[in-house]
N, CA, C and O atoms as a printed pandas DataFrame, in Angstrom:
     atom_number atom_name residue_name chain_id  residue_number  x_coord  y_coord  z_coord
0              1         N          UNK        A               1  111.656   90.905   79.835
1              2        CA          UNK        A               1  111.738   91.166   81.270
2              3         C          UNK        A               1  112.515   90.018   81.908
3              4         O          UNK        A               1  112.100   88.875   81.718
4              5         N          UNK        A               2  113.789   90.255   82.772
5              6        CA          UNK        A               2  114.442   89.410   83.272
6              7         C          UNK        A               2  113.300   88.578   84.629
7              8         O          UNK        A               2  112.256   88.930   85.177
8              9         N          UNK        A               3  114.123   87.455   84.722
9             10        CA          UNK        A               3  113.411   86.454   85.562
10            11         C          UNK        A               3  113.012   87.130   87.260
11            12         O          UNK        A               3  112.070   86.972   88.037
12            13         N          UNK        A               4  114.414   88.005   87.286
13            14        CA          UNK        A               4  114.362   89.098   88.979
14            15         C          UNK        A               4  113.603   89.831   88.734
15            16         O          UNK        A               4  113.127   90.098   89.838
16            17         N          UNK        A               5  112.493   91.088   87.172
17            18        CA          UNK        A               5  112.042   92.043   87.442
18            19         C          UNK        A               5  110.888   91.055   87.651
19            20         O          UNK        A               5  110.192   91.297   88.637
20            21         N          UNK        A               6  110.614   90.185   87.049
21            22        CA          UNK        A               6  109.303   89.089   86.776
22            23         C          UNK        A               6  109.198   89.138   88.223
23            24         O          UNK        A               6  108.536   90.078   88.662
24            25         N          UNK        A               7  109.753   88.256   89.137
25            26        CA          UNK        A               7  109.463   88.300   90.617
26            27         C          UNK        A               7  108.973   89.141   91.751
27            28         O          UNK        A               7  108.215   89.019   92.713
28            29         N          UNK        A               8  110.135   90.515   90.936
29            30        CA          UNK        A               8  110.117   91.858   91.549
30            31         C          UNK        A               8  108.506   92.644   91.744
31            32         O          UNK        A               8  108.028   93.199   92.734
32            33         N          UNK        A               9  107.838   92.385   90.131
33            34        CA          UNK        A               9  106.575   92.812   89.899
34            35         C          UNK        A               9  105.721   91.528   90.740
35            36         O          UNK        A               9  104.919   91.710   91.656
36            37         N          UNK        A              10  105.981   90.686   90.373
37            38        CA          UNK        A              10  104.907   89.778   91.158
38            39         C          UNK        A              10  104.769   89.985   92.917
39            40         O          UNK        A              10  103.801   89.735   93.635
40            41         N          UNK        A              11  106.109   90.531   93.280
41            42        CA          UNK        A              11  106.108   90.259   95.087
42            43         C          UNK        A              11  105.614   92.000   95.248
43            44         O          UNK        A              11  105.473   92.574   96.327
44            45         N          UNK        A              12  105.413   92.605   93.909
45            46        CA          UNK        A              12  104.720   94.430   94.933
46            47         C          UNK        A              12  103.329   94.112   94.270
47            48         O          UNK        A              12  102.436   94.890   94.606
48            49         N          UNK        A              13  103.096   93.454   93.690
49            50        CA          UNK        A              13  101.736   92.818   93.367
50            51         C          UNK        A              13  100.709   92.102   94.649
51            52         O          UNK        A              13   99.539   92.269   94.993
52            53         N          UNK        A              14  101.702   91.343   95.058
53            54        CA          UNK        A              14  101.018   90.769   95.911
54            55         C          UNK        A              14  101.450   91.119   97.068
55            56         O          UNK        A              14  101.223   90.463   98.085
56            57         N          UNK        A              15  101.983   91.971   97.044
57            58        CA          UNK        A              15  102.407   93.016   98.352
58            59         C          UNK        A              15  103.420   92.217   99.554
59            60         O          UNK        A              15  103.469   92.416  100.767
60            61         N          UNK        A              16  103.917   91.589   98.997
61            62        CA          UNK        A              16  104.967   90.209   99.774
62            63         C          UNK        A              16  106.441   90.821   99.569
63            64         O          UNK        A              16  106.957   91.250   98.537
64            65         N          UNK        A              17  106.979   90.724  100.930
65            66        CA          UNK        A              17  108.359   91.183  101.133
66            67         C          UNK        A              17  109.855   90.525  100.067
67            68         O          UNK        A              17  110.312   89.382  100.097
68            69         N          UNK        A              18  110.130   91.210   99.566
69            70        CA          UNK        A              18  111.339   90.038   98.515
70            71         C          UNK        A              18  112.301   89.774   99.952
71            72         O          UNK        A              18  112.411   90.303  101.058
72            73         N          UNK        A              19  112.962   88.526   99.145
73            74        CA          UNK        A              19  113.471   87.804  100.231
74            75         C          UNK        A              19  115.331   87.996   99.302
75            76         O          UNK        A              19  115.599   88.027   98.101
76            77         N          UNK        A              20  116.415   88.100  100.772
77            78        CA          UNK        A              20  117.335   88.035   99.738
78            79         C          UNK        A              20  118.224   87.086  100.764
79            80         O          UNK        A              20  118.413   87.467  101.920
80            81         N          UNK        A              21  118.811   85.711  100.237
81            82        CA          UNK        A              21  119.336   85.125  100.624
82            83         C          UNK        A              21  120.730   84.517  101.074
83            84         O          UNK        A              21  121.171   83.730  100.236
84            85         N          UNK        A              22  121.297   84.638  101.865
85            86        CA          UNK        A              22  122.624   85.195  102.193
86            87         C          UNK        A              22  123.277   83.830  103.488
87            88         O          UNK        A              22  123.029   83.758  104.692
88            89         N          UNK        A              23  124.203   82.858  102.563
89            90        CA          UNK        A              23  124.654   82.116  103.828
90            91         C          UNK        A              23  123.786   81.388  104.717
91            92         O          UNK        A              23  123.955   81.288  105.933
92            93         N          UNK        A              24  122.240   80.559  103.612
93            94        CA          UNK        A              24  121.652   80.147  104.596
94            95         C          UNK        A              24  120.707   81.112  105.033
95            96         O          UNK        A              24  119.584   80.613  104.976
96            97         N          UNK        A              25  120.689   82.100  105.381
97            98        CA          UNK        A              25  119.782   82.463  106.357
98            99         C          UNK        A              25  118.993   83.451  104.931
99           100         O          UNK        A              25  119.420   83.484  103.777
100          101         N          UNK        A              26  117.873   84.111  105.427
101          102        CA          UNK        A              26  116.574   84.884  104.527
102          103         C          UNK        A              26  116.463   86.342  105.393
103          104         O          UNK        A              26  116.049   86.535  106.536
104          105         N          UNK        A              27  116.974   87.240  104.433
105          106        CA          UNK        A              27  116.258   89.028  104.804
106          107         C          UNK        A              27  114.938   89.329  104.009
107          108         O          UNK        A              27  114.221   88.639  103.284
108          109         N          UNK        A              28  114.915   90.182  104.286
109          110        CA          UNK        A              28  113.366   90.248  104.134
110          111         C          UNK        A              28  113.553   91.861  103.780
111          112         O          UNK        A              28  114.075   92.677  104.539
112          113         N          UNK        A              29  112.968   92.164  102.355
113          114        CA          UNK        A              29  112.791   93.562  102.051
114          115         C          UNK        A              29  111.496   94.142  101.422
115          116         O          UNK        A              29  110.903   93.454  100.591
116          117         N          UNK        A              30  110.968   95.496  101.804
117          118        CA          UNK        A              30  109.966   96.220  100.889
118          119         C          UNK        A              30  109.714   95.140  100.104
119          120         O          UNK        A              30  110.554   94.321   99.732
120          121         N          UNK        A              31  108.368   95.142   99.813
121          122        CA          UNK        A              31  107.685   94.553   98.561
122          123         C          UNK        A              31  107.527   95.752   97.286
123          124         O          UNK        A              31  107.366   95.520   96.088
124          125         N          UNK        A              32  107.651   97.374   98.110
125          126        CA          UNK        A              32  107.853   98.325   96.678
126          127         C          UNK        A              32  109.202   99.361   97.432
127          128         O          UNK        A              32  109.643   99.605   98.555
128          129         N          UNK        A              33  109.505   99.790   95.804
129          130        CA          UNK        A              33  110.164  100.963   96.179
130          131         C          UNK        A              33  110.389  101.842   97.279
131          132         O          UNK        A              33  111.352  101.963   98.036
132          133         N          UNK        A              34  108.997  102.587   97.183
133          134        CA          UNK        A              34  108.623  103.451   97.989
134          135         C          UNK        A              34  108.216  103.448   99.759
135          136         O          UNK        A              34  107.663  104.291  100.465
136          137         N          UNK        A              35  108.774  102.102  100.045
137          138        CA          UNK        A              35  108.630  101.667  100.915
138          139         C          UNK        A              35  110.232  101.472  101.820
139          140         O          UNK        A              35  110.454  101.348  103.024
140          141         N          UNK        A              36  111.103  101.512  100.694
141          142        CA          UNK        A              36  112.121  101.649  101.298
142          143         C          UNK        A              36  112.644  102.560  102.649
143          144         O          UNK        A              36  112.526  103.728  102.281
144          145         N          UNK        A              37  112.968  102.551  103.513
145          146        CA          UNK        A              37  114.136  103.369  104.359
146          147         C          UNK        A              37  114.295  104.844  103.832
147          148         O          UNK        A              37  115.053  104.797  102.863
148          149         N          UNK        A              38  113.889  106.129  104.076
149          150        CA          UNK        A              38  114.303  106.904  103.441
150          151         C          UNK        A              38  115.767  107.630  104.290
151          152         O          UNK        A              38  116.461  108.533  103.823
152          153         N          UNK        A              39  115.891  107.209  105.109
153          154        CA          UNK        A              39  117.232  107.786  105.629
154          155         C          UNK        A              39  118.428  106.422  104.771
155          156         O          UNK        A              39  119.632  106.681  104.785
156          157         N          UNK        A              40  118.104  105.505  104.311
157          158        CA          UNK        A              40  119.010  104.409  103.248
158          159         C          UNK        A              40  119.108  105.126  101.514
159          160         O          UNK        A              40  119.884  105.022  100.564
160          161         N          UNK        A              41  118.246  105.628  101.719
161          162        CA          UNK        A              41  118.260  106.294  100.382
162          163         C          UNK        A              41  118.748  107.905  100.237
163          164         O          UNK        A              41  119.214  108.508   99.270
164          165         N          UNK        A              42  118.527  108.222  101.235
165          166        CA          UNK        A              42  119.676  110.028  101.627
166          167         C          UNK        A              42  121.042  109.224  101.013
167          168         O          UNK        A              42  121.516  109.550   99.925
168          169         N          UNK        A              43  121.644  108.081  101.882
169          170        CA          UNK        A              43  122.950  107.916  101.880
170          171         C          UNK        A              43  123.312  106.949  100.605
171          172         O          UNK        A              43  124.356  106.465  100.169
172          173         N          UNK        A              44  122.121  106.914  100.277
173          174        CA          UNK        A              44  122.808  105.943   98.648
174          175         C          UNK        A              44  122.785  107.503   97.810
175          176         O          UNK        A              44  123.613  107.832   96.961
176          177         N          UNK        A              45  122.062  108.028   98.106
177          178        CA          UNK        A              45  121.735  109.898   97.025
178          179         C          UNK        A              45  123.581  110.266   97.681
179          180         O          UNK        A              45  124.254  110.995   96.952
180          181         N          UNK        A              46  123.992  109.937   98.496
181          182        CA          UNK        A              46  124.950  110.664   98.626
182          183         C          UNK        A              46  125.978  109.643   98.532
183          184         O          UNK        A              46  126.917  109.989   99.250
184          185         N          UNK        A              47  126.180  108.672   98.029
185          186        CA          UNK        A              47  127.137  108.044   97.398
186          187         C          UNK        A              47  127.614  107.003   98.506
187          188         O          UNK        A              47  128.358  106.078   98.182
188          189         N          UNK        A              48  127.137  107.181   99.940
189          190        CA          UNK        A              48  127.491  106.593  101.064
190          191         C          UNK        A              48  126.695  104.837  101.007
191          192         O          UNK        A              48  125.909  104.341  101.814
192          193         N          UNK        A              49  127.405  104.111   99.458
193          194        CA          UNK        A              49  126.514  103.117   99.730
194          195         C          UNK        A              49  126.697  101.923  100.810
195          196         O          UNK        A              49  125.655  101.428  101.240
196          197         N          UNK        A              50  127.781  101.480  101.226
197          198        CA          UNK        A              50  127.547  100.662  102.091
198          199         C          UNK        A              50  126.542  101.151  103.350
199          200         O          UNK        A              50  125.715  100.427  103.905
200          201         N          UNK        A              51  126.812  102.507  103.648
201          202        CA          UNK        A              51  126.002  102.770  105.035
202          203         C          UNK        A              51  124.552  102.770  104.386
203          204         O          UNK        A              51  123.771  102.445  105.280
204          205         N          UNK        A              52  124.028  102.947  103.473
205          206        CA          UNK        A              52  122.855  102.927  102.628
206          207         C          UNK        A              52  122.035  101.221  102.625
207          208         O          UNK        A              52  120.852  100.904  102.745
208          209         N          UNK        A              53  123.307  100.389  102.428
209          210        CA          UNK        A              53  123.023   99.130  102.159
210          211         C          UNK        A              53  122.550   98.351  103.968
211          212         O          UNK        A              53  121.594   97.598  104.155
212          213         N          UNK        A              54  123.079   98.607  104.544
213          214        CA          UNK        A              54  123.125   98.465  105.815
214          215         C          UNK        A              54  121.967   99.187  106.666
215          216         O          UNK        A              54  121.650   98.601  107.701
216          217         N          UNK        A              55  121.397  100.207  106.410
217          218        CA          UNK        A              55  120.734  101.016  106.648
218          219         C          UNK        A              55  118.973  100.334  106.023
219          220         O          UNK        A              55  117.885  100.643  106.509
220          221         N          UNK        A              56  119.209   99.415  104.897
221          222        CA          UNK        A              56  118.323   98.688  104.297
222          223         C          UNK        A              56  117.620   97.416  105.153
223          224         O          UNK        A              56  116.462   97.204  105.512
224          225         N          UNK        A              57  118.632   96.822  105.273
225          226        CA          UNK        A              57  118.701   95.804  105.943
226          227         C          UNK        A              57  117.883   96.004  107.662
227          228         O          UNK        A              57  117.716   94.992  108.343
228          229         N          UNK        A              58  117.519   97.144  108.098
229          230        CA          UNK        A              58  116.975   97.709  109.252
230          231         C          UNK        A              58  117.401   96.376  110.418
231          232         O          UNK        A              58  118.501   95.828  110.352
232          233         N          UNK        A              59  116.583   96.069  111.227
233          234        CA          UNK        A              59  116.348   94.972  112.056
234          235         C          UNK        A              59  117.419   94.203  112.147
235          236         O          UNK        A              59  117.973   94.177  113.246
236          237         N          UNK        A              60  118.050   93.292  110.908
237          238        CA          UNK        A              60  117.968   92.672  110.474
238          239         C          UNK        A              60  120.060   92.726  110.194
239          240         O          UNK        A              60  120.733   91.770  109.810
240          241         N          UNK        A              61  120.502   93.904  110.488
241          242        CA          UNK        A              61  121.635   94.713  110.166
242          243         C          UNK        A              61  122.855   93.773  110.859
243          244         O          UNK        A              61  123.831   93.264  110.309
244          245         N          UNK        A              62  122.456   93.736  112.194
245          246        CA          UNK        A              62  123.793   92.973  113.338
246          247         C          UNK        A              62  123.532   91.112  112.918
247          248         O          UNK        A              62  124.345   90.194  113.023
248          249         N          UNK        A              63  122.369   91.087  112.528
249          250        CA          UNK        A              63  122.774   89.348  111.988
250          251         C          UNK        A              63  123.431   89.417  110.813
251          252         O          UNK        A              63  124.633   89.158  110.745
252          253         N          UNK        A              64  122.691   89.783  109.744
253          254        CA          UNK        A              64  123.822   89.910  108.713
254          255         C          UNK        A              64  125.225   90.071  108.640
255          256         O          UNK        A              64  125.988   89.331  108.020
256          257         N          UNK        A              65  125.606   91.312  109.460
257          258        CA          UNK        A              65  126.962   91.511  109.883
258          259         C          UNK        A              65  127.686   90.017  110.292
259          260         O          UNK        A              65  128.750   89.722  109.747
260          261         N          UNK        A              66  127.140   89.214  111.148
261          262        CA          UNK        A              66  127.464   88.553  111.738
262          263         C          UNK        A              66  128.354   87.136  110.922
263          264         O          UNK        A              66  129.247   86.320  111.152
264          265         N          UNK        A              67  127.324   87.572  109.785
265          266        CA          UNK        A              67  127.842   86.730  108.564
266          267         C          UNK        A              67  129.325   86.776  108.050
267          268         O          UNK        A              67  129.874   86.188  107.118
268          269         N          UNK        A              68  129.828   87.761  109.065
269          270        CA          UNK        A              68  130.898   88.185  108.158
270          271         C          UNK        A              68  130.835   88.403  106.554
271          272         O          UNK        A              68  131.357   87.495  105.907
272          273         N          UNK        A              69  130.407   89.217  105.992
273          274        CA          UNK        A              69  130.114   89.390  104.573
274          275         C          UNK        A              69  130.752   90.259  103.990
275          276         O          UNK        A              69  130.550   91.417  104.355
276          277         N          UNK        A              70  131.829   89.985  102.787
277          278        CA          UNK        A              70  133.440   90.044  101.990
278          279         C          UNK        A              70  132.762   91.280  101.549
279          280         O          UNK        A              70  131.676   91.677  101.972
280          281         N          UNK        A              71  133.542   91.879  100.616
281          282        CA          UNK        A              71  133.169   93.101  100.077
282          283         C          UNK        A              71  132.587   92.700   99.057
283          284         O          UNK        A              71  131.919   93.564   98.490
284          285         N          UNK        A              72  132.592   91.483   98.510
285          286        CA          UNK        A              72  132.038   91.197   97.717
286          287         C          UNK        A              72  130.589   90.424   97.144
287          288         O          UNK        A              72  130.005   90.182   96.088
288          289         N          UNK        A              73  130.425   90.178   98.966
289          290        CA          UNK        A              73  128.988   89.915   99.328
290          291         C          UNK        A              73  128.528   91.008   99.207
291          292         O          UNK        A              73  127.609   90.946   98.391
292          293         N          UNK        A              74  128.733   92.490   99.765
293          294        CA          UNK        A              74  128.462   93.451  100.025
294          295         C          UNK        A              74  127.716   94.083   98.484
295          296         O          UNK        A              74  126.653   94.682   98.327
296          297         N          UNK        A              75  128.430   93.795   97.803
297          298        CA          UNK        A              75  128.699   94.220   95.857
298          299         C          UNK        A              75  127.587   93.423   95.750
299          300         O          UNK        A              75  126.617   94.180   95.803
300          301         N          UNK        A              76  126.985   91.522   95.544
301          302        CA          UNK        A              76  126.210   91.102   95.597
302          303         C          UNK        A              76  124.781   91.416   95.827
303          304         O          UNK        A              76  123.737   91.304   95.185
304          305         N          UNK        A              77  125.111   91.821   96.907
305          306        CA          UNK        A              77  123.752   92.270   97.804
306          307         C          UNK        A              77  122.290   94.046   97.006
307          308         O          UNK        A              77  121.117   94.212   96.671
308          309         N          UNK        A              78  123.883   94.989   97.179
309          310        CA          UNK        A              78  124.092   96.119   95.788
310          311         C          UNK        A              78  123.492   95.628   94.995
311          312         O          UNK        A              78  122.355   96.096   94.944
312          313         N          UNK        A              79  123.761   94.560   94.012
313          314        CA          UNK        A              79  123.183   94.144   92.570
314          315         C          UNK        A              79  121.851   94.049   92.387
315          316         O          UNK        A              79  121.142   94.618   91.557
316          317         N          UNK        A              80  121.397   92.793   93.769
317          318        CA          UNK        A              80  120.534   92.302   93.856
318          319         C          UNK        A              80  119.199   92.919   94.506
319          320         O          UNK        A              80  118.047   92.492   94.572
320          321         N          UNK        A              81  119.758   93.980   94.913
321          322        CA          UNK        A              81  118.902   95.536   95.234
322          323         C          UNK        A              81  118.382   96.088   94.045
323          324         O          UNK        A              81  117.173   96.082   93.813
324          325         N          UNK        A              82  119.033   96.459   93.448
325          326        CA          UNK        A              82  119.159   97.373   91.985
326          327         C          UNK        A              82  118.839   96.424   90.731
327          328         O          UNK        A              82  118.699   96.741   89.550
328          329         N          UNK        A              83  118.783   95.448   91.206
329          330        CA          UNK        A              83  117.717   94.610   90.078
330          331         C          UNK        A              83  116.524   94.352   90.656
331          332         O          UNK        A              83  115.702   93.952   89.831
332          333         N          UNK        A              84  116.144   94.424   91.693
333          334        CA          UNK        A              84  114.879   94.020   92.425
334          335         C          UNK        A              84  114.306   95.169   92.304
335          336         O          UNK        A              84  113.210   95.065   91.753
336          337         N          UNK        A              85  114.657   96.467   92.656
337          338        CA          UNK        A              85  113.783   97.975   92.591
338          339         C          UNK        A              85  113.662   98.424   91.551
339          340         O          UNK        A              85  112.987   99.441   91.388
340          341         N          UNK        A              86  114.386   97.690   90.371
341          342        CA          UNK        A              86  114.759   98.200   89.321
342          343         C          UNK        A              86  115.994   99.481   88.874
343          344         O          UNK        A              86  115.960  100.105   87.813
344          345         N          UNK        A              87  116.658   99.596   89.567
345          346        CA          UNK        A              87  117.868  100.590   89.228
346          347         C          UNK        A              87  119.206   99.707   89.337
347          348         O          UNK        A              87  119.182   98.543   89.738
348          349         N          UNK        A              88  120.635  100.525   88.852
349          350        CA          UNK        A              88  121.582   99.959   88.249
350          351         C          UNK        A              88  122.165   99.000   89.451
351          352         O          UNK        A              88  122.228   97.776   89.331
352          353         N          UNK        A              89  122.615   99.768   90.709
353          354        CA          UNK        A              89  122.269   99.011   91.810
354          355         C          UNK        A              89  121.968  100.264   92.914
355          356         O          UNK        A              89  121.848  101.483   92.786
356          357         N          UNK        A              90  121.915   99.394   93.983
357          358        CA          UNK        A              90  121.786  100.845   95.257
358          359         C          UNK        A              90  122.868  101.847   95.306
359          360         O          UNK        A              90  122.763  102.616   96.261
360          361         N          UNK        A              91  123.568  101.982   94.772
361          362        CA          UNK        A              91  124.296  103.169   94.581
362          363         C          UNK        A              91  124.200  104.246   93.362
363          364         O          UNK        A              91  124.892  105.218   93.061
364          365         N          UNK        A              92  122.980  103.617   92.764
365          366        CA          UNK        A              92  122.793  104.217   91.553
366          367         C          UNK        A              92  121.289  104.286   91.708
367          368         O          UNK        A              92  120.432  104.122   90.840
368          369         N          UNK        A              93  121.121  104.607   93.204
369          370        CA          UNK        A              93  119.094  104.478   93.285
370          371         C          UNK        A              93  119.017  105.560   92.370
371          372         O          UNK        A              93  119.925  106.197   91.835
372          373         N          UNK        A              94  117.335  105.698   92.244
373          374        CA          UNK        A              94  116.950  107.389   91.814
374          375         C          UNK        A              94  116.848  108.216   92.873
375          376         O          UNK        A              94  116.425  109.369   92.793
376          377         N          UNK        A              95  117.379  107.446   94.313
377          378        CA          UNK        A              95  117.556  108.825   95.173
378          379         C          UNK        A              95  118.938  109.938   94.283
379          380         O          UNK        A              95  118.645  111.116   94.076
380          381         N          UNK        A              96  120.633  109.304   93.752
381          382        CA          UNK        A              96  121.280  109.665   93.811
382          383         C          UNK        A              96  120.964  110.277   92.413
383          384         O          UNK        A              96  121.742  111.152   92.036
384          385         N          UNK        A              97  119.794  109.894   91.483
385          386        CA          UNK        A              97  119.955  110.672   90.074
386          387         C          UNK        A              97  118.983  112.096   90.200
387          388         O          UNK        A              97  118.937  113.175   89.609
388          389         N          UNK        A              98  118.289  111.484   91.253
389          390        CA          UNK        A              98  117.397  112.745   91.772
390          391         C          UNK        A              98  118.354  114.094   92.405
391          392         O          UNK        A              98  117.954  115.188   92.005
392          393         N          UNK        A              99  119.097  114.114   92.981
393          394        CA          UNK        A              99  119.916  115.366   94.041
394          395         C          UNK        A              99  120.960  115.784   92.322
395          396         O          UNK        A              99  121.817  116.668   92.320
């Protein structure tokens, strides 16, 4: 088990928000799956992942932005989703293997 699922299980264990860190500043996500956004997960099922990824981020959406964040933060962020929930990344939730 990688060191991210290790964490992943420990923070829906203890029911604590994973934290994902970006430029200094801390977002704050679901401690499970199923807790996710389900209108973020329509649009990752439909391939629409940035609006999916953004859609995650709830609250929390216009600071991030603010970060100005490359496409490749964007890709980052993706990864670090999809290793935390356990899928390939958010564009590959089991919303999109489900439809």
């Amino acid at each position: 088990m990688s060191e991210t699922a290790k964490k992943a299980a420990l923070s829906e264990v203890k029911n604590k928000p994973h934290v994902y860190t970006f430029k200094g500043e801390r977002f704050e996500f679901p401690p499970r799956m199923d807790d996710l956004p389900g209108r973020a997960m329509r649009k990752l099922g439909k391939g629409e992942t940035l609006e999916g990824l953004y859609l995650m981020l709830g609250d929390d959406e216009e600071r991030f932005d603010a970060l100005n964040p490359t496409f490749g933060d964007l890709q980052a962020l993706d990864k670090w989703i999809g290793k935390t929930y356990g899928f390939g990344s958010a564009g590959e939730s089991r919303a999109s293997k489900d439809s």
